[in-house]
C-alpha positions in Angstrom: 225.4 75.4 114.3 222.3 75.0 112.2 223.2 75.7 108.3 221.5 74.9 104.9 218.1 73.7 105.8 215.3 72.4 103.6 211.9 70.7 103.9 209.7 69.3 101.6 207.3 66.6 99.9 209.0 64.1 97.5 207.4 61.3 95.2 203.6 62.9 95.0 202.2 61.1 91.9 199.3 62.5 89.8 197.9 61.7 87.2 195.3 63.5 85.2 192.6 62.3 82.4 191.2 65.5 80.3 188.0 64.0 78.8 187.1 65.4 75.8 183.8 63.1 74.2 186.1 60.2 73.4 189.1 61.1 73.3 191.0 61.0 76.2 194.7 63.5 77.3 196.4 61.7 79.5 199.6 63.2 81.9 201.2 61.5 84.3 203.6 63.3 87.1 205.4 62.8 89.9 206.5 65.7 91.9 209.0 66.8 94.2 208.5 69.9 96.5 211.4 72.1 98.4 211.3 74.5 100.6 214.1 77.3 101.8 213.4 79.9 104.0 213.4 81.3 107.6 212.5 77.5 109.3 214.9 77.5 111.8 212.7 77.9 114.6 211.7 74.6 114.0 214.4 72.5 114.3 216.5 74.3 116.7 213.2 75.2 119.2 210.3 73.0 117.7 208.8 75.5 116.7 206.2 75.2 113.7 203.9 78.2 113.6 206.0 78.6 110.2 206.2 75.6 108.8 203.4 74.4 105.9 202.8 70.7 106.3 204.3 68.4 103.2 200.8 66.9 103.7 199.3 70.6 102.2 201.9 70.5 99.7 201.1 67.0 98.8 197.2 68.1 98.6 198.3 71.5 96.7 199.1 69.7 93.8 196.1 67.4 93.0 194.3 71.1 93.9 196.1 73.2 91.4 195.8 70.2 89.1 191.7 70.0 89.5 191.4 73.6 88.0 192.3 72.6 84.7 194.7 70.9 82.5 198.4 70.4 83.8 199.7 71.1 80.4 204.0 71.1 80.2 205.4 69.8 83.4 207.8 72.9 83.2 204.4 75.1 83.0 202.6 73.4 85.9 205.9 73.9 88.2 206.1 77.5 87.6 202.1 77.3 88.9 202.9 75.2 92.0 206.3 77.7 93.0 203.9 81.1 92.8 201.4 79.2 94.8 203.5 78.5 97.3 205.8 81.7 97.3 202.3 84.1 97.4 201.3 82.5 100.6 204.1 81.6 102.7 206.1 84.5 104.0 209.1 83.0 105.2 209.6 80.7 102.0 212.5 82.3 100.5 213.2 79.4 97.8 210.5 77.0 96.3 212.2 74.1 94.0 209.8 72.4 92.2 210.8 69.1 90.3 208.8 67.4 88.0 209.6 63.9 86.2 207.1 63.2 83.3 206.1 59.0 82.3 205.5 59.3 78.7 201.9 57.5 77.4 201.5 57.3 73.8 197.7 55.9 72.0 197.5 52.8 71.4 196.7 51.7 67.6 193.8 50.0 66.3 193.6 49.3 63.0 194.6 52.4 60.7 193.4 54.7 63.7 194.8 55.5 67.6 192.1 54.1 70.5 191.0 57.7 72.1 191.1 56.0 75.6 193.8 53.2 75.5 197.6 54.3 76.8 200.7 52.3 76.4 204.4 53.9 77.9 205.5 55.6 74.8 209.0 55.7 76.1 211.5 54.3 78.6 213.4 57.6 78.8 212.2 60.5 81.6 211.4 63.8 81.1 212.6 66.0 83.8 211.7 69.9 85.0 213.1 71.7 87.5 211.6 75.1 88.5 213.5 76.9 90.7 212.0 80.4 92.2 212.8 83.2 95.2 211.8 86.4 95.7 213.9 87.8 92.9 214.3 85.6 90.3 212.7 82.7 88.3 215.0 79.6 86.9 213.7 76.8 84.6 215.9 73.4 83.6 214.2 70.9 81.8 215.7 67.1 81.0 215.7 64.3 80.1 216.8 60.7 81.7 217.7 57.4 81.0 217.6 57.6 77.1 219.3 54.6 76.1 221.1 54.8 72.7 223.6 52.7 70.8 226.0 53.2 67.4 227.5 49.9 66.2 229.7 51.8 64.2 232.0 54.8 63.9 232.8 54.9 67.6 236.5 54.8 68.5 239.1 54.5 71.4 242.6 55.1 70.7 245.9 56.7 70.9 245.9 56.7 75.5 248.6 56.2 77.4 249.3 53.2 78.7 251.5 51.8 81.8 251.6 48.4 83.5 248.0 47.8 84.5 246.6 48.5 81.4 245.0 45.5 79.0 242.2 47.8 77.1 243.3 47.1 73.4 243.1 50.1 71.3 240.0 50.6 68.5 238.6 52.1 65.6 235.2 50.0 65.6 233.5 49.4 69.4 229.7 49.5 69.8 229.1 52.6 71.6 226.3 52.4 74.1 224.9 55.5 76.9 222.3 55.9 79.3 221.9 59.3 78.6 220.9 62.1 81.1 220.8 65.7 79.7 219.3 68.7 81.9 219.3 72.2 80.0 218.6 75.6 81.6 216.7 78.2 79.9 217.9 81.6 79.3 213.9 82.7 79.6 210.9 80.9 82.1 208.1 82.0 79.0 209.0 79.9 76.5 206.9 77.1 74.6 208.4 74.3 76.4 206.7 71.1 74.7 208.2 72.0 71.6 211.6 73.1 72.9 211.9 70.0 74.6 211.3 67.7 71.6 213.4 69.7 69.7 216.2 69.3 72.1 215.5 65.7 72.4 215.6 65.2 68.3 218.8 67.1 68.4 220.8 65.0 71.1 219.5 61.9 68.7 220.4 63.2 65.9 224.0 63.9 67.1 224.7 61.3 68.5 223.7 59.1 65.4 225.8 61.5 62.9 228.7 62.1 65.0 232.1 60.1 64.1 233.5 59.5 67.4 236.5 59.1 69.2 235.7 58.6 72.4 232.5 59.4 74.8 233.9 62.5 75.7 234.2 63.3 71.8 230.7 62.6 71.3 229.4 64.2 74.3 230.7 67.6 73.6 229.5 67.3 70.2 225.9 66.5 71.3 226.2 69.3 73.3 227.3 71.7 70.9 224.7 70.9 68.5 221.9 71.5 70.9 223.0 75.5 71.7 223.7 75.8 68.1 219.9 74.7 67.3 218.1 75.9 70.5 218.9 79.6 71.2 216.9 79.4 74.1 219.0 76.8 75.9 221.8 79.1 78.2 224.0 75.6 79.1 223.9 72.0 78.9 224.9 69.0 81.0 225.0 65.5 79.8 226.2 62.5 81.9 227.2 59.6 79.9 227.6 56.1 81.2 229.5 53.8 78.7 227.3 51.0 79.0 230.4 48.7 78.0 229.5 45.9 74.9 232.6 43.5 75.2 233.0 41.3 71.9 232.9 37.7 72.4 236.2 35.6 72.0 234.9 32.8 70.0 238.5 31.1 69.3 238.3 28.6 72.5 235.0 27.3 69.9 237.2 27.2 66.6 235.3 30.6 65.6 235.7 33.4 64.5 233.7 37.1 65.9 233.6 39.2 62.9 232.5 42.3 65.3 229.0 40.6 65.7 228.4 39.0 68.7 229.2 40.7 72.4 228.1 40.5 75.5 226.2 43.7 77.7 227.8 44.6 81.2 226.0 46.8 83.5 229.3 47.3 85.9 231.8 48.7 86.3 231.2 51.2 83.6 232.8 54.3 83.0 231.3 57.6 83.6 231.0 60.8 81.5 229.7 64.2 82.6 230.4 67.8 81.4 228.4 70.8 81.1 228.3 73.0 77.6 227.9 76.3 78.0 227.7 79.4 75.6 230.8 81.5 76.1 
């Protein structure tokens, strides 16, 4: 039995140059399209007198995109969603994600170059719009923020049977390849703004935060984000310990005064929880 169908165009990049004399905007998108809704025709009787080509979605975007300025990636998602749901009668779901590649000016002197990009950021930002006949949902992200502490990071006090060899700590470099997506309560809010302010608040409590574990520190990251953004309904941060292991530098007649480790990118330990407002 056919269940829990959907089609869809994946990996469309665009990217868009608003010229203004000479200064240049520049956006740069990649876009995933999915559609739900009455397609099983076409799988179980090959049937496609209902199905849009991923091809039109593909070209739909570069379309919408040519009218004007893409602005917020959450903004141009809502666009593409009631595109698609106005003209195609048996969509009954549209999901529109969105990752955003961060250019920043590059500086000349005292002043930024108008028309010369560098990649401000390794870190992602994310939108997800999701839309139906009913109702409208908006998440927006953020992936692959790298971020370390060297200090005030703990791990103590677990149990401990015959395969364990972790020594216990009150100073360990803590180190995360953050992903956070973050549903709004409302889809018409100022999302550039709401973003960054998200952004500065994960940052900013992760720095301050005296922890006692990954788990500590993600809830309290979290928190701090619904406590500063009222329009955030929930949170969910996954947290990789990227695992810094100090050196033993007896074997060389030395001594590691906490200063010198080594970076492993596996196995590592993995974080995840949602924070929600009760």
């Amino acid at each position: 039995m056919l269940a829990d169908t959907a089609y869809g165009k994946s990996g469309v990049r665009l990217v868009q140059v608003i010229r203004r004399g000479d200064r240049h905007d520049l956006r740069d998108f990649t876009v995933a399209i999915r559609f739900e809704g009455a397609y099983d025709e076409s799988y179980v009787t090959g049937d496609n007198s209902a199905v849009l080509p991923t091809d039109t979605m593909k070209n739909t975007v570069y379309a919408l995109a040519a009218r004007g300025p893409v602005g917020e990636p959450e903004s141009f998602g809502l666009s593409l969603a009631r595109h698609f749901l106005e003209r195609n009668p048996p969509l009954r779901r549209a999901t529109i994600d969105i990752a955003e590649h961060a250019w920043g000016r590059i500086s000349v002197g005292d002043r930024d170059d108008g028309q010369a990009f560098v990649r401000d950021r390794p870190d992602t930002r994310s939108a997800r719009i999701e839309m139906d006949r009913a109702q409208i949902r908006v998440c927006a992200g953020v992936t692959d923020l790298s971020i370390l502490k060297s200090s005030h990071s703990a791990f103590d006090r677990f149990p401990r049977d015959e395969y364990t060899t972790l020594p216990e700590t009150r100073d360990r470099l803590l180190a995360t390849s953050l992903t956070a997506t973050w549903w709004y309560l409302e889809p018409d809010i100022d999302f550039g703004p709401a973003w960054r302010v998200v952004r500065r608040t994960l940052l900013e409590a992760f720095a301050e935060h005296h922890s006692e574990s990954v788990q500590h520190t993600l809830h309290a990251m979290g928190q701090a984000v619904l406590d500063c953004v009222p329009a955030v309904a929930d949170i969910r941060l996954v947290m990789p310990n990227r695992h810094h292991l100090p050196i033993d530098l007896s074997r060389f007649g030395m001594e590691n005064r906490n200063e010198i480790f080594v970076a492993t990118a596996e196995p590592y330990g993995l974080i995840e929880a949602t924070v929600t407002r009760a």
